[in-house]
Backbone as CSV, one residue per row, in Angstrom:
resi,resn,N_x,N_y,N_z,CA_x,CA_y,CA_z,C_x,C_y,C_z
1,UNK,-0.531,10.608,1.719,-1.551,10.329,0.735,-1.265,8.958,0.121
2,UNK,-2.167,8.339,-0.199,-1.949,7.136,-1.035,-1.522,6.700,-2.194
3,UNK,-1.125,5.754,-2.709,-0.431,5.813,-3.735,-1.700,5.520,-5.102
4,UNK,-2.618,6.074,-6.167,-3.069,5.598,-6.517,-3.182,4.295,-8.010
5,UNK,-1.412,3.782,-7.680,-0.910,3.182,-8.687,-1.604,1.685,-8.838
6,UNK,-1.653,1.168,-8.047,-2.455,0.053,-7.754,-3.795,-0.362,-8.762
7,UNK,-4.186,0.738,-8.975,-5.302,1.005,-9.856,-5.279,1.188,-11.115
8,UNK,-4.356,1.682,-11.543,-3.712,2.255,-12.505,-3.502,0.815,-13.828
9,UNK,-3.358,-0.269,-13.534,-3.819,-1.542,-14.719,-4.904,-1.558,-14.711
10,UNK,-6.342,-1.508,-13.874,-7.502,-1.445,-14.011,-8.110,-0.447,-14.771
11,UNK,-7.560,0.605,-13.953,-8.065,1.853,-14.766,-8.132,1.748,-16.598
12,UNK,-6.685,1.503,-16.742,-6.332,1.558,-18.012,-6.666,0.264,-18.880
13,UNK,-6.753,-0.553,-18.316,-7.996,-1.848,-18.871,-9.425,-1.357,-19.795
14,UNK,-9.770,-0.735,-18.081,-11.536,-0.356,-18.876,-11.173,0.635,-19.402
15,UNK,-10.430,1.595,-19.920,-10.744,2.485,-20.339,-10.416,1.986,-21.963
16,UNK,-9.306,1.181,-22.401,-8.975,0.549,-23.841,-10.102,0.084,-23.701
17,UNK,-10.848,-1.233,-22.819,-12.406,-1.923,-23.783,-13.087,-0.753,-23.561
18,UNK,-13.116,0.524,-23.319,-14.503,1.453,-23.917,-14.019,1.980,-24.948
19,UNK,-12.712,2.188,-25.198,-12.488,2.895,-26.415,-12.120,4.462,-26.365
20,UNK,-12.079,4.590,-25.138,-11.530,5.857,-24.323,-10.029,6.406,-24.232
21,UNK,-9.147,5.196,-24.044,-7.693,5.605,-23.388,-6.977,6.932,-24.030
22,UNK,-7.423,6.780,-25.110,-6.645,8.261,-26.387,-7.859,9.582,-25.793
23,UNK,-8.654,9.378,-25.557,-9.945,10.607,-25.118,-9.278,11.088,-23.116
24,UNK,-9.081,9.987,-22.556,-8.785,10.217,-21.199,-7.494,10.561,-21.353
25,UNK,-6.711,9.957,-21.961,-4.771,10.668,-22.083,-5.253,12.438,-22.577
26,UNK,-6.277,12.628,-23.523,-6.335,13.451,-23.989,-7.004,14.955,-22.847
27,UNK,-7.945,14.605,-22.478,-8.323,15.278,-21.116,-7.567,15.234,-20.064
28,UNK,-6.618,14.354,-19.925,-5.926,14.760,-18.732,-4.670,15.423,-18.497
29,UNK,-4.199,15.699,-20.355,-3.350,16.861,-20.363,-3.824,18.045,-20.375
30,UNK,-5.288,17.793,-21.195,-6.393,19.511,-21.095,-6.270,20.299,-19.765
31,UNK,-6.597,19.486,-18.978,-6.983,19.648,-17.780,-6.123,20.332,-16.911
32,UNK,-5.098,20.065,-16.841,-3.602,20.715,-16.036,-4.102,20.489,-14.385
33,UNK,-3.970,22.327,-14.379,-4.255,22.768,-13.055,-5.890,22.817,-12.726
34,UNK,-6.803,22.410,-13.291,-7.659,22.514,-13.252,-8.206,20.964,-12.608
35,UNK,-7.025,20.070,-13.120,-7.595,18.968,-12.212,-7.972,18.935,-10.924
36,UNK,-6.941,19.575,-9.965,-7.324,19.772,-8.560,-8.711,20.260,-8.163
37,UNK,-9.563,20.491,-9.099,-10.704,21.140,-8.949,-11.887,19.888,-9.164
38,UNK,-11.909,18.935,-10.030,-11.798,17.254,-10.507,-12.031,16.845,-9.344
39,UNK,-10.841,17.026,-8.558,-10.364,15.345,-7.635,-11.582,16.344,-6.218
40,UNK,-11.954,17.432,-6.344,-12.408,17.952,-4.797,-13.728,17.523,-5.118
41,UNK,-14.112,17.812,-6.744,-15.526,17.470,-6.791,-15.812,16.062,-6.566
42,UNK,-14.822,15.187,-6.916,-14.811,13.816,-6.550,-15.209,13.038,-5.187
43,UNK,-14.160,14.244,-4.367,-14.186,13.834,-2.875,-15.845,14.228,-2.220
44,UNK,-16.642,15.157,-3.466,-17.912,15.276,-2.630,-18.883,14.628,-3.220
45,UNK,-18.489,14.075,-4.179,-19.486,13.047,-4.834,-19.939,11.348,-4.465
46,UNK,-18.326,11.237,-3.638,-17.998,9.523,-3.648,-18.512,9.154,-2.298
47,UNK,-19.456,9.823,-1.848,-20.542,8.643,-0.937,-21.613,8.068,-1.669
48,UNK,-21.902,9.068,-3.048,-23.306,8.801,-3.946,-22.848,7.039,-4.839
49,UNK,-21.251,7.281,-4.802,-21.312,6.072,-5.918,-20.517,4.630,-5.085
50,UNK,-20.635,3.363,-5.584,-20.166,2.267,-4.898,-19.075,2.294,-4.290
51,UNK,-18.080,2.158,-5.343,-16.757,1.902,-5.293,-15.510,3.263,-4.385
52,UNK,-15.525,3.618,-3.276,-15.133,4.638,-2.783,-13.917,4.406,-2.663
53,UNK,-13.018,3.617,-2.672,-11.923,3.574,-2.778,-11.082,3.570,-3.797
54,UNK,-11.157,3.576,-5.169,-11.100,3.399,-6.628,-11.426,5.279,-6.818
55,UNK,-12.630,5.590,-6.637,-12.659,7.477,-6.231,-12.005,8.125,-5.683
56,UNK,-11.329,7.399,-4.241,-10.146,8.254,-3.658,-9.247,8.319,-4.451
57,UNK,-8.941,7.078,-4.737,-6.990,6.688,-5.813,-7.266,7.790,-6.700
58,UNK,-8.415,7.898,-7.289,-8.794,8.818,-8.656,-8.260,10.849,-8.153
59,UNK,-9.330,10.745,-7.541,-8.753,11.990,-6.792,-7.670,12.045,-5.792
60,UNK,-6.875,11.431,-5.474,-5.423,11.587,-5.090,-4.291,11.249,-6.318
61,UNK,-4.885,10.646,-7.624,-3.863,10.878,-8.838,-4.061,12.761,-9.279
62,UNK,-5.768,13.110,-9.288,-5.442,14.141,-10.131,-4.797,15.362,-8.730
63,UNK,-4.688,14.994,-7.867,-4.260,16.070,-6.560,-2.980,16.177,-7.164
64,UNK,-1.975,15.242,-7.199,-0.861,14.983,-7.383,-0.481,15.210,-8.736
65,UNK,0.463,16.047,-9.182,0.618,16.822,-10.510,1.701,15.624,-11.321
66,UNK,2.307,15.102,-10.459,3.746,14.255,-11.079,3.063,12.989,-11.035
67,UNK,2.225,12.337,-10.142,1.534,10.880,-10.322,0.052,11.066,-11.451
68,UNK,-0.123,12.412,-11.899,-0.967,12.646,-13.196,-0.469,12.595,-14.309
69,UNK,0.968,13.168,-14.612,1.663,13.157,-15.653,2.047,11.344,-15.958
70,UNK,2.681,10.713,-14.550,3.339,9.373,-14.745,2.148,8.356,-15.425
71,UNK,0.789,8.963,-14.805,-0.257,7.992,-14.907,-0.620,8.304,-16.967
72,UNK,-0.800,9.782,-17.373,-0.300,10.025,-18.338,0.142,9.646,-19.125
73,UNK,1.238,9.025,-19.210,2.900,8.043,-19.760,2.021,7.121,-19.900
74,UNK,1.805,6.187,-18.784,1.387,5.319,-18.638,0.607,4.896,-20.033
75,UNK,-0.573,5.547,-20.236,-1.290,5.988,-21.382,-1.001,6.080,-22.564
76,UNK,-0.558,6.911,-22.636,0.686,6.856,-23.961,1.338,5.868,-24.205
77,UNK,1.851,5.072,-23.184,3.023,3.878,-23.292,3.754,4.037,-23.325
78,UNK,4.482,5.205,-22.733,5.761,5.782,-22.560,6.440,4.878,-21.699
């Protein structure tokens, strides 16, 4: 699987200019085990939207339980 770290300064870019990063850190501890359910709906959504590679990284972070938590940190500024 891929690594979706690469993304992971972008991600967290747009998400501080929307004003999100404390709302997305916050849902993505909600979320747990339920993410894996996230990243499948993802995988059937991402022919509808542009960017399909930025959707994979997305749903191969929330697949991955330990690169969700790190991405997590990340967030926090741990």
């Amino acid at each position: 699987m891929d690594s979706s770290r690469p993304y992971w300064p972008a991600w967290e870019q747009t998400l501080q200019a929307n004003g999100l990063k404390e709302s997305a850190a916050w849902l993505l501890r909600l979320v747990g085990p339920l993410a894996l359910l996230g990243a499948q709906f993802i995988h059937l959504a991402s022919p509808f939207f542009d960017n399909h590679a930025s959707l994979r990284a997305l749903a191969a972070l929330l697949e991955d339980e330990q690169e969700t938590r790190a991405f997590l940190q990340q967030l926090r500024g741990n």
